[in-house]
Gaussian input, Z-matrix of N, CA and C with variables (Angstrom, degrees):
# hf/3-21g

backbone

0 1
 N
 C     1     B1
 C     2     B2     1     A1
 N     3     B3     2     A2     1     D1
 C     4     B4     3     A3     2     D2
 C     5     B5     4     A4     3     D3
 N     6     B6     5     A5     4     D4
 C     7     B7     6     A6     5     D5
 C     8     B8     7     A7     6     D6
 N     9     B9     8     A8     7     D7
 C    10    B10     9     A9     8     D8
 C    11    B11    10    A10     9     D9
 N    12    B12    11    A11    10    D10
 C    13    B13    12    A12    11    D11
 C    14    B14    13    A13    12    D12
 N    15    B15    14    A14    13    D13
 C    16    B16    15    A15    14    D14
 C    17    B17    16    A16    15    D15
 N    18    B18    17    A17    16    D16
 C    19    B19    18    A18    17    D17
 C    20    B20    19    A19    18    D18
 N    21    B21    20    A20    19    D19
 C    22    B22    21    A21    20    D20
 C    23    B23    22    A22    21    D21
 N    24    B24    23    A23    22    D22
 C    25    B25    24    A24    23    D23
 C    26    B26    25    A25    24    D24
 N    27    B27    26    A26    25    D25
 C    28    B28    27    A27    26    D26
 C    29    B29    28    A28    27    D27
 N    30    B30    29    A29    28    D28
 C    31    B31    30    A30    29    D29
 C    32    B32    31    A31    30    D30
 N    33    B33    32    A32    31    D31
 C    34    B34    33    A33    32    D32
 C    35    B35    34    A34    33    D33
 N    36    B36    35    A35    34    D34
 C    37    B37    36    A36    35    D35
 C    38    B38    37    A37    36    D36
 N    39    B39    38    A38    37    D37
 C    40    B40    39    A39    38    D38
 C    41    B41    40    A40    39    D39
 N    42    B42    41    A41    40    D40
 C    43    B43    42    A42    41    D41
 C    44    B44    43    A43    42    D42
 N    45    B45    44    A44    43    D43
 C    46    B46    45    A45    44    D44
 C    47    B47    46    A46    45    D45
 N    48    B48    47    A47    46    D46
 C    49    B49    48    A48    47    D47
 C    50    B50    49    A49    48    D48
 N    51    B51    50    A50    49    D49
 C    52    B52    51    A51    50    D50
 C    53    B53    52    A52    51    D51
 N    54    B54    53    A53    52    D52
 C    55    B55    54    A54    53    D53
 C    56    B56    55    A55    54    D54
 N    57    B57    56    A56    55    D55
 C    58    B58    57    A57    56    D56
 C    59    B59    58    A58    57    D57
 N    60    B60    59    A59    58    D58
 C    61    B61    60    A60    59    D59
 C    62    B62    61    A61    60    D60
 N    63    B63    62    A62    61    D61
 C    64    B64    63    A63    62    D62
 C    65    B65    64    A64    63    D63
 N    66    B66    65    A65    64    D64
 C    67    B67    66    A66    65    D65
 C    68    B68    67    A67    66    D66
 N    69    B69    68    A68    67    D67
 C    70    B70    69    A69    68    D68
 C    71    B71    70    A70    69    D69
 N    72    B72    71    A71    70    D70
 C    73    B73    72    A72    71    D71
 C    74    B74    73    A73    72    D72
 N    75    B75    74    A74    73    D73
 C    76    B76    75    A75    74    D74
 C    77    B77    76    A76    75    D75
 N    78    B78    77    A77    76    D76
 C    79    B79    78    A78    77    D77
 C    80    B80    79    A79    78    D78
 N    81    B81    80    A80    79    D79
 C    82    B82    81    A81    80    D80
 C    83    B83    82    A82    81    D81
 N    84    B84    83    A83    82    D82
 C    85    B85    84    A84    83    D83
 C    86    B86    85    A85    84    D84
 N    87    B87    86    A86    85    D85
 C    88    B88    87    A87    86    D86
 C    89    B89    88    A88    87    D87
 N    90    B90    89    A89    88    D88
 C    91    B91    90    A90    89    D89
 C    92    B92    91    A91    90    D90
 N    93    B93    92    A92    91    D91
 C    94    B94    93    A93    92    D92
 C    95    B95    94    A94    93    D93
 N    96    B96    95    A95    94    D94
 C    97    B97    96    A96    95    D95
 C    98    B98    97    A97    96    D96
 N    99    B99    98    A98    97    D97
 C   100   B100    99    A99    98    D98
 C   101   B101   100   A100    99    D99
 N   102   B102   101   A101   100   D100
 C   103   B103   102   A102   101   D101
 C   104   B104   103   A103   102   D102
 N   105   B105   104   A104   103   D103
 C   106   B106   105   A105   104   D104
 C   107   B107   106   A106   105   D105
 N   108   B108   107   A107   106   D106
 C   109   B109   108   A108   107   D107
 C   110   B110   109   A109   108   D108
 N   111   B111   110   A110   109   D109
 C   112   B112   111   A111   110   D110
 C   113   B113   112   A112   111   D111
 N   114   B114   113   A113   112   D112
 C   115   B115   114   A114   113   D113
 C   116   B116   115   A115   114   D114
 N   117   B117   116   A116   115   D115
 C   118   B118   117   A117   116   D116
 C   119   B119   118   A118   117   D117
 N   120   B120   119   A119   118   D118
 C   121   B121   120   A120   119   D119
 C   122   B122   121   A121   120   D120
 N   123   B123   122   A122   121   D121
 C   124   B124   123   A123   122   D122
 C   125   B125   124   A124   123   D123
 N   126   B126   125   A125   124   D124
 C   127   B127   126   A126   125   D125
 C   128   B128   127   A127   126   D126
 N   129   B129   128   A128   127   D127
 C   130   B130   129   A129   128   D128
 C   131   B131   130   A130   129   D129
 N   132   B132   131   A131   130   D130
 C   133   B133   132   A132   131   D131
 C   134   B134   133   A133   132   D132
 N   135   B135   134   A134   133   D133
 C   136   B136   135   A135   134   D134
 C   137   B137   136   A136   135   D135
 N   138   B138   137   A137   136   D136
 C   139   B139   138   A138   137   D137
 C   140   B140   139   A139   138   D138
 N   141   B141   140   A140   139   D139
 C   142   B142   141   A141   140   D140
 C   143   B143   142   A142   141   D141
 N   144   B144   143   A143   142   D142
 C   145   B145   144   A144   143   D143
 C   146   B146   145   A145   144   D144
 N   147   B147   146   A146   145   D145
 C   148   B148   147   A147   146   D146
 C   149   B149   148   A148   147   D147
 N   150   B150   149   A149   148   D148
 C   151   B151   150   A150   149   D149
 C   152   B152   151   A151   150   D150
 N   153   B153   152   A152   151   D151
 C   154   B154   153   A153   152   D152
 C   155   B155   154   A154   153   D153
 N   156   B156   155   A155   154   D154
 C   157   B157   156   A156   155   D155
 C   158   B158   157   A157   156   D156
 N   159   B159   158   A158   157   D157
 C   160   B160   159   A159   158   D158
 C   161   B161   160   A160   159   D159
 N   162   B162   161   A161   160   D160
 C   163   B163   162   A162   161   D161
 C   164   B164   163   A163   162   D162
 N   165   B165   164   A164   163   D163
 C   166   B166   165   A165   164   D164
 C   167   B167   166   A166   165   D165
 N   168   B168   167   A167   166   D166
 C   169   B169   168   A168   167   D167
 C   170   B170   169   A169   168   D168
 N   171   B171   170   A170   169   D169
 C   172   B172   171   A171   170   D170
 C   173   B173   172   A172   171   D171
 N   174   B174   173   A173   172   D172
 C   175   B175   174   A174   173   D173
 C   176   B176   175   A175   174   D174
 N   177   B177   176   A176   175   D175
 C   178   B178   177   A177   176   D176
 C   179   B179   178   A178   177   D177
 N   180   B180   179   A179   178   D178
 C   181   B181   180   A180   179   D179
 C   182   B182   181   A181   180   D180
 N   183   B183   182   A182   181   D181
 C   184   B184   183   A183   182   D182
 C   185   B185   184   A184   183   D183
 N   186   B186   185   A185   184   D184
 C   187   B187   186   A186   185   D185
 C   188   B188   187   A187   186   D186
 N   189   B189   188   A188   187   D187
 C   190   B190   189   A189   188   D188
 C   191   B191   190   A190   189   D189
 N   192   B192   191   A191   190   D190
 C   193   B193   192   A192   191   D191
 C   194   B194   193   A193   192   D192
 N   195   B195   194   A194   193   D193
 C   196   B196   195   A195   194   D194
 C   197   B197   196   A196   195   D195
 N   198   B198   197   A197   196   D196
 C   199   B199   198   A198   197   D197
 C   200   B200   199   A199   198   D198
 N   201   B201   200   A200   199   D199
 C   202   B202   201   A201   200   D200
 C   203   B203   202   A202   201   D201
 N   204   B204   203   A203   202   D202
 C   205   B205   204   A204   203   D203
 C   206   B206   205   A205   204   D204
 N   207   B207   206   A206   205   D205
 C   208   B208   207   A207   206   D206
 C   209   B209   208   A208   207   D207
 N   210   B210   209   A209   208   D208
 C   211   B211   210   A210   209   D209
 C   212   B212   211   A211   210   D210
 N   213   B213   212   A212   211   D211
 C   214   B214   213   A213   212   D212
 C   215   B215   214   A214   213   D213
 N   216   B216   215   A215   214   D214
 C   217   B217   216   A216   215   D215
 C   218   B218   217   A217   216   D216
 N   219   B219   218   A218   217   D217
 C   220   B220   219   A219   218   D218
 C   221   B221   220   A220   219   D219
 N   222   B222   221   A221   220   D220
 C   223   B223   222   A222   221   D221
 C   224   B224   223   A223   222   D222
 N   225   B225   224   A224   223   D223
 C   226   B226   225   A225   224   D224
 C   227   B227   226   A226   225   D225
 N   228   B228   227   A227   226   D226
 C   229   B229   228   A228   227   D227
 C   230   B230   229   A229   228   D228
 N   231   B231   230   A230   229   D229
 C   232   B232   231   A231   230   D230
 C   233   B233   232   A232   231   D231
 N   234   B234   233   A233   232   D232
 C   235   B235   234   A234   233   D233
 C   236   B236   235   A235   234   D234
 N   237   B237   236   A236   235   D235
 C   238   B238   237   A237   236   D236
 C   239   B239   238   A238   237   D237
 N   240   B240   239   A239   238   D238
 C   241   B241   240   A240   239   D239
 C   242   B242   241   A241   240   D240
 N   243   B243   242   A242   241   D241
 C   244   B244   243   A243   242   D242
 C   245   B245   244   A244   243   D243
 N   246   B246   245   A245   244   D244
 C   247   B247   246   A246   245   D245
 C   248   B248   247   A247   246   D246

   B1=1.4568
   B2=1.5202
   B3=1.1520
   B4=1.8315
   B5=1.2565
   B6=1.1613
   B7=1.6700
   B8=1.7120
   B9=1.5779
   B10=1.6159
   B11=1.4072
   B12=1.1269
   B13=1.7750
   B14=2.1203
   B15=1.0792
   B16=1.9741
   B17=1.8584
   B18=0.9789
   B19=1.6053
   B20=1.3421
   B21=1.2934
   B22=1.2608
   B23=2.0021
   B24=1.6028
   B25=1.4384
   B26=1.8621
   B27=1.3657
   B28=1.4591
   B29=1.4017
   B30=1.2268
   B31=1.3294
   B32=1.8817
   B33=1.3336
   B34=1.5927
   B35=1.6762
   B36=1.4096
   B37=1.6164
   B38=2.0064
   B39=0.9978
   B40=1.5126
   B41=1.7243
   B42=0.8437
   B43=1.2464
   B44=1.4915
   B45=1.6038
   B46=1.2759
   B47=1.9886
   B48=1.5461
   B49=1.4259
   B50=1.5248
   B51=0.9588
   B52=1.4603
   B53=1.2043
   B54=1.6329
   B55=1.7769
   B56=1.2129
   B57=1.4059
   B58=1.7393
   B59=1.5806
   B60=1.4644
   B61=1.7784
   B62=1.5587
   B63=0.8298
   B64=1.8208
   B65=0.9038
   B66=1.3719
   B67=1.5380
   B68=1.4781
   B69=2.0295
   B70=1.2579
   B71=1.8641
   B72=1.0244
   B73=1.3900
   B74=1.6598
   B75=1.4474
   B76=1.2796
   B77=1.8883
   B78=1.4596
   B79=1.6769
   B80=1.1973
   B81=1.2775
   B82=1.4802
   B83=1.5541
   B84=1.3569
   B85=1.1700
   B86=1.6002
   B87=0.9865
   B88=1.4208
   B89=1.9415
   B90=1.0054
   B91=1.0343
   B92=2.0044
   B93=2.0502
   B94=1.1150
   B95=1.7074
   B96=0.9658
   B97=2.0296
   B98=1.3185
   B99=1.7834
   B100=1.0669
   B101=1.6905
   B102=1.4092
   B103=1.7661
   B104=1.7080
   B105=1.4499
   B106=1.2711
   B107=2.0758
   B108=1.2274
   B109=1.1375
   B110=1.1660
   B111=1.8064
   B112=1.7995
   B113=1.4747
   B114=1.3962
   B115=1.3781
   B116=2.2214
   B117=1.4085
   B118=2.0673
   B119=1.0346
   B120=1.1699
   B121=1.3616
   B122=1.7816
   B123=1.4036
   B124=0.9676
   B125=1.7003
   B126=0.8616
   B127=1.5934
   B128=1.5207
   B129=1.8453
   B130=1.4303
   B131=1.5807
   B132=1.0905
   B133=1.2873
   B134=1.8070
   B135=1.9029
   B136=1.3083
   B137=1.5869
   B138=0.9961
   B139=1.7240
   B140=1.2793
   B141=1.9489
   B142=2.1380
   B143=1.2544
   B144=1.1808
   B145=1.3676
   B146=1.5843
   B147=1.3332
   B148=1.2942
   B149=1.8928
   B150=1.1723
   B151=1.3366
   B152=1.4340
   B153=1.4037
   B154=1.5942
   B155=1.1278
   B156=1.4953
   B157=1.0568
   B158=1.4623
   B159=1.4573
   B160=1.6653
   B161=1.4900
   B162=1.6644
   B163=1.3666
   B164=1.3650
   B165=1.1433
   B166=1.8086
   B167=1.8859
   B168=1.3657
   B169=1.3647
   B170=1.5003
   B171=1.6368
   B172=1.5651
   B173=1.4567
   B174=1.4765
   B175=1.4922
   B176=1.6308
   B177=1.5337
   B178=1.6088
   B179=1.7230
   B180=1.3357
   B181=1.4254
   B182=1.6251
   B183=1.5643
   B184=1.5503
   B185=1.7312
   B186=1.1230
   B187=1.6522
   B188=1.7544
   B189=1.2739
   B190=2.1108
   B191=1.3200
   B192=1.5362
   B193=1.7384
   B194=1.3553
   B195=1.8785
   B196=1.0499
   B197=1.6179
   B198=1.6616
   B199=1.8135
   B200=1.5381
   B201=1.1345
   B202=1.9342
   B203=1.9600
   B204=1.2143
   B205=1.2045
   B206=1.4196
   B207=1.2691
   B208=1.8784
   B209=1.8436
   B210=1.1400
   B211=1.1047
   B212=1.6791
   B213=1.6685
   B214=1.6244
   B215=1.7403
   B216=1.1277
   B217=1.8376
   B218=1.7656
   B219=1.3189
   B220=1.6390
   B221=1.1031
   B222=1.1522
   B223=1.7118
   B224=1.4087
   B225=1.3365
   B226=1.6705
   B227=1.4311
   B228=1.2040
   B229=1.5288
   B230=1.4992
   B231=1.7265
   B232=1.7775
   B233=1.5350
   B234=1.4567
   B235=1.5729
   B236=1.7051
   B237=1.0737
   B238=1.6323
   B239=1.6481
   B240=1.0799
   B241=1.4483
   B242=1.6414
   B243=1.2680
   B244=1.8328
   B245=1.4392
   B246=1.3356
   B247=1.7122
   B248=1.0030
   A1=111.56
   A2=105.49
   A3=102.11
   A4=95.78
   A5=154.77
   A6=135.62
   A7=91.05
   A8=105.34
   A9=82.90
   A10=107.89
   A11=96.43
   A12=101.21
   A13=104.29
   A14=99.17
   A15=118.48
   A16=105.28
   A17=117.07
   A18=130.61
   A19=102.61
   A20=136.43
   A21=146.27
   A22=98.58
   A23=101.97
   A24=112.66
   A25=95.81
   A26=108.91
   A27=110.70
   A28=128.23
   A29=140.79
   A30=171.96
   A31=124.31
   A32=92.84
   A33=88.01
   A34=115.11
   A35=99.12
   A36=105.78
   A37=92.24
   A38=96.25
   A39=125.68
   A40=96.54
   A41=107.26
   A42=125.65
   A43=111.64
   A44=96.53
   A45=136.16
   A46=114.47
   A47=92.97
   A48=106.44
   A49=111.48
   A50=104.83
   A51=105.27
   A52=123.12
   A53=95.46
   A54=104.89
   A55=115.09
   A56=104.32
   A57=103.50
   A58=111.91
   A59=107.86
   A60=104.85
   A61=100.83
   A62=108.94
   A63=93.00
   A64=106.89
   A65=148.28
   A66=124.77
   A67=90.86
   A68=127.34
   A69=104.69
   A70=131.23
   A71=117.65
   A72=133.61
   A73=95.74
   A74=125.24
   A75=116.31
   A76=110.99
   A77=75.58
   A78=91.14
   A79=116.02
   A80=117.45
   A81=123.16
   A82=92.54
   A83=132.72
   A84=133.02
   A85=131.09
   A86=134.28
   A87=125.63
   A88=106.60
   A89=111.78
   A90=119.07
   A91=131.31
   A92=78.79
   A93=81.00
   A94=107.41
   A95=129.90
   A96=127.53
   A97=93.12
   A98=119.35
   A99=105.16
   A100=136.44
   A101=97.56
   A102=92.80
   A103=117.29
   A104=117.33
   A105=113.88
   A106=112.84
   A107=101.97
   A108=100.34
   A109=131.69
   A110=120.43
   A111=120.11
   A112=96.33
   A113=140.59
   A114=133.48
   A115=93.68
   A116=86.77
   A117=82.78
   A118=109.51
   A119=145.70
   A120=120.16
   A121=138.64
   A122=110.50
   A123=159.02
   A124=87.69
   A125=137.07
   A126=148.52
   A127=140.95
   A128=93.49
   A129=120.32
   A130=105.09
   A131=122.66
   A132=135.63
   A133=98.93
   A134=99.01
   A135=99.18
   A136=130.74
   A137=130.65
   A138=124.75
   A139=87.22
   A140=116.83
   A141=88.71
   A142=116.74
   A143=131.44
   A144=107.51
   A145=127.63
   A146=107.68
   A147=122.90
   A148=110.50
   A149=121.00
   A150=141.42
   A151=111.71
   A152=124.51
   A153=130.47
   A154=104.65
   A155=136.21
   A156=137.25
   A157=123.16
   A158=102.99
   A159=125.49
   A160=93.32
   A161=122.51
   A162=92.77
   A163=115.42
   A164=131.34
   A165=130.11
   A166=104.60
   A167=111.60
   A168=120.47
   A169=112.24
   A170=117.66
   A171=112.51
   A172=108.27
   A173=98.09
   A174=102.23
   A175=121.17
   A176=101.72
   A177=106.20
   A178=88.84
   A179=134.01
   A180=141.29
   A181=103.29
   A182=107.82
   A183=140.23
   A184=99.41
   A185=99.92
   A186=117.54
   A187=116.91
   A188=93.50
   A189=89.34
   A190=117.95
   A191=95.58
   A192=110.39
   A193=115.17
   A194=96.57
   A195=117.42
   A196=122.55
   A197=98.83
   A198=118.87
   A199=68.27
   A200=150.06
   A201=117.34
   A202=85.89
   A203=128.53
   A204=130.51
   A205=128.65
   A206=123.46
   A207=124.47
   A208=91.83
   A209=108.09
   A210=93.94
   A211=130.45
   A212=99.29
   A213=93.30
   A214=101.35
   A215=86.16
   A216=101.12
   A217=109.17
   A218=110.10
   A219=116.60
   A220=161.06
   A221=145.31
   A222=131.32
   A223=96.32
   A224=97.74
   A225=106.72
   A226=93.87
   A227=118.36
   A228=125.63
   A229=96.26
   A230=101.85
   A231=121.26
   A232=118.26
   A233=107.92
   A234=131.34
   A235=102.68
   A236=98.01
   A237=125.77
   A238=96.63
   A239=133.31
   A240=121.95
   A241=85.48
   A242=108.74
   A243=116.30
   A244=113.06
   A245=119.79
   A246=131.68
   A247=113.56
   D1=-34.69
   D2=-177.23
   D3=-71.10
   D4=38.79
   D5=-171.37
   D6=-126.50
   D7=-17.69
   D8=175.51
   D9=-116.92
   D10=37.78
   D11=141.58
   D12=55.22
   D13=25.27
   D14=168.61
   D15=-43.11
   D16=133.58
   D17=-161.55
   D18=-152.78
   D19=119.51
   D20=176.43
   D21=-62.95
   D22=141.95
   D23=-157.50
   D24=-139.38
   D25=135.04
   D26=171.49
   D27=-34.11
   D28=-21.17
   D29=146.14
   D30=-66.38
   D31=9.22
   D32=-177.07
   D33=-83.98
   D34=145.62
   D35=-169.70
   D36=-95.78
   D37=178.65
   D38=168.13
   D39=-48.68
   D40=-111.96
   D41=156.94
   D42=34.40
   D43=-83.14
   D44=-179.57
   D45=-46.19
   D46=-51.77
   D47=170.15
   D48=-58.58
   D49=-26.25
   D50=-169.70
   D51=-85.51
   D52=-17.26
   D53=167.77
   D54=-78.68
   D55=-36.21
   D56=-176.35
   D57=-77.74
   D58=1.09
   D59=163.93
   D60=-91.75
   D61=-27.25
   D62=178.13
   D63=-92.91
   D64=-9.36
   D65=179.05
   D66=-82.81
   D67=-45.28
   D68=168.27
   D69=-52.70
   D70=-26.21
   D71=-179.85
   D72=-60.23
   D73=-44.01
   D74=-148.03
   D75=-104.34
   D76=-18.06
   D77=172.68
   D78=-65.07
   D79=-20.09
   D80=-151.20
   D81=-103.80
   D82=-10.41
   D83=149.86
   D84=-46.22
   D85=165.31
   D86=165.51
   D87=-98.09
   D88=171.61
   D89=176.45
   D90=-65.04
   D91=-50.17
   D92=-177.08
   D93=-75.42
   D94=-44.34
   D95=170.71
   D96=-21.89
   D97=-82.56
   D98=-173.97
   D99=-30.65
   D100=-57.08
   D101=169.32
   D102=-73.54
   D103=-2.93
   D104=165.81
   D105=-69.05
   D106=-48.05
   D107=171.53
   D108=-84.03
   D109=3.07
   D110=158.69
   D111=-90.18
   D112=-5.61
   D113=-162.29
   D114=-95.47
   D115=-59.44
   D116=173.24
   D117=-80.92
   D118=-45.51
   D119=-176.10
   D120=-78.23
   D121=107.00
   D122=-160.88
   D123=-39.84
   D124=-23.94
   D125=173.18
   D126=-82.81
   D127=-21.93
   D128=-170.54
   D129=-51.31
   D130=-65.53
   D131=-168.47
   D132=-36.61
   D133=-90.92
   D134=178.83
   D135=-49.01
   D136=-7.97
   D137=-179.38
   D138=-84.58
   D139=-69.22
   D140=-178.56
   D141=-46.04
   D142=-46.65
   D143=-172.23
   D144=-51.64
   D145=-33.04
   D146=-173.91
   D147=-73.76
   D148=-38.28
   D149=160.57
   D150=-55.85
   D151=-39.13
   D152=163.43
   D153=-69.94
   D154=-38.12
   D155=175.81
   D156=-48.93
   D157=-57.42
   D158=-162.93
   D159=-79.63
   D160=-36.74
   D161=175.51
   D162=-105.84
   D163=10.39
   D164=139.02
   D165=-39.43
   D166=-51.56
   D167=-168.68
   D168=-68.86
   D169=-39.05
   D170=169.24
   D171=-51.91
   D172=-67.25
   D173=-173.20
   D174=-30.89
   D175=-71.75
   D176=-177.09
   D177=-36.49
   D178=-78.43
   D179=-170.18
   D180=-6.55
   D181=-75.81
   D182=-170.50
   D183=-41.41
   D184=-64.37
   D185=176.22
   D186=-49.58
   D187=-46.80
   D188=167.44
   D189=-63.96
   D190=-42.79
   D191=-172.96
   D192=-34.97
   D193=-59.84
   D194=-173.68
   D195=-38.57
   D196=-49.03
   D197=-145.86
   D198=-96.62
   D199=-1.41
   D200=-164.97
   D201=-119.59
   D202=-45.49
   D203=-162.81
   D204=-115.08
   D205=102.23
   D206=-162.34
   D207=-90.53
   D208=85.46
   D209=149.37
   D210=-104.87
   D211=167.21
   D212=-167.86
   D213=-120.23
   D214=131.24
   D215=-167.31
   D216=-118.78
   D217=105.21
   D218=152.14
   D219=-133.80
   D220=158.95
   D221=-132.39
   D222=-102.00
   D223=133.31
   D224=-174.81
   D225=-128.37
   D226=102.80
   D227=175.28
   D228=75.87
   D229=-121.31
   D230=-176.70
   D231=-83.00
   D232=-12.53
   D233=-158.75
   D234=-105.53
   D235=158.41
   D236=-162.86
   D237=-113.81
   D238=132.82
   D239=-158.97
   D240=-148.11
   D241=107.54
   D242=176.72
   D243=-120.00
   D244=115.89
   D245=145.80
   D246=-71.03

C-alpha cells in the first residue's frame, strides 16, 4: 500500500482515514515479516485473491456508474457536493 504514495485530501471520508492508518501501520513493518506471514499462513494465497477479486468487482461497479449516471459534483469549502 505505501507504493501508491496515499496523502490525506480535503475530501477525506472515514473510511479513507482509515486507510491511510494502515498503510502507516503497515509500513512500519519490515518487509520480510510481511512475507514471513504470506509464506506460513495457510490462507495467504486465497484472501489476495479474493481482495483482487472484490476490487476487480468495485471497479467493473465504478465503470457502469460512470457510463449509466452523469453526475455533477463540486467543492464547496471541505465538502464534495454531487447532483
Amino acid at each position: 500500500l505505501g507504493t501508491l504514495d496515499l496523502r490525506p485530501t480535503p475530501i477525506d471520508t472515514k473510511g479513507f482515514e482509515s486507510v491511510l492508518k494502515l498503510v502507516e501501520n503497515t509500513n512500519a513493518d519490515s518487509f520480510e515479516l510481511f512475507y514471513g506471514l504470506y509464506k506460513y499462513n495457510e490462507n495467504s494465497s486465497l484472501t489476495i485473491r479474493k481482495m483482487q477479486v472484490a476490487l476487480d468487482e468495485v471497479v467493473a461497479k465504478l465503470r457502469v456508474e460512470e457510463k449509466n449516471h452523469r453526475c455533477v459534483c463540486v467543492m464547496q469549502g471541505n465538502l464534495l457536493m454531487c447532483e
